[in-house]
N, C-alpha and C positions, 0 to 999 in steps of 0.2 A: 321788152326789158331783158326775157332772158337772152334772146339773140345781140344784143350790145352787152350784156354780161361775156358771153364765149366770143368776142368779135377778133380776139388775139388767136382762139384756135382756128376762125373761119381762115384768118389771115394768114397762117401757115401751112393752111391746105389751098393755098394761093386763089380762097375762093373770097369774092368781094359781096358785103350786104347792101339791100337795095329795097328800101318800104315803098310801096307800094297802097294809095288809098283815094278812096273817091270823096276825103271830108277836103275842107276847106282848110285854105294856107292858115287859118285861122284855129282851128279846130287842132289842126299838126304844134302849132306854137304848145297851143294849152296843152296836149298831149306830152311832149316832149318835156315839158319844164312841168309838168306834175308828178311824170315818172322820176325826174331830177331832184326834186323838192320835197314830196308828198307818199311815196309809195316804198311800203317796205315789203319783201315777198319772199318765200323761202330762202330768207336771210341775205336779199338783195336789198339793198339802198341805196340812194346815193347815186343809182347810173345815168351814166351820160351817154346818151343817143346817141352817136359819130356819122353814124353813115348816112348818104341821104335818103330825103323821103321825099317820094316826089308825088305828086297831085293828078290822079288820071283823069282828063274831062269825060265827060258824061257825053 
């Protein structure tokens, strides 16, 4: 959440974000649209995930 909060300053230091996790494509959905929906955090709400996240196999 904080890293897709600062992703306009990562993008100026011409560096790209990239998640990284062993849960299920499943797991990333629920993740992503509850921090979207559900999650308020030192006065973050509201964010939207942008970058991808990709699923490492096991």
């Amino acid at each position: 959440m904080t890293l897709a909060a600062m992703q306009d300053d990562f993008n100026k230091h011409n560096c790209k974000l990239l998640g990284l996790s062993i849960d299920s494509i499943y797991a990333h959905i629920a993740w992503l649209r509850t921090i979207k929906e559900k999650i308020e955090y030192r006065g973050m709400k509201d964010i939207e995930v942008t970058f991808p996240c990709l699923k490492k196999m096991r």
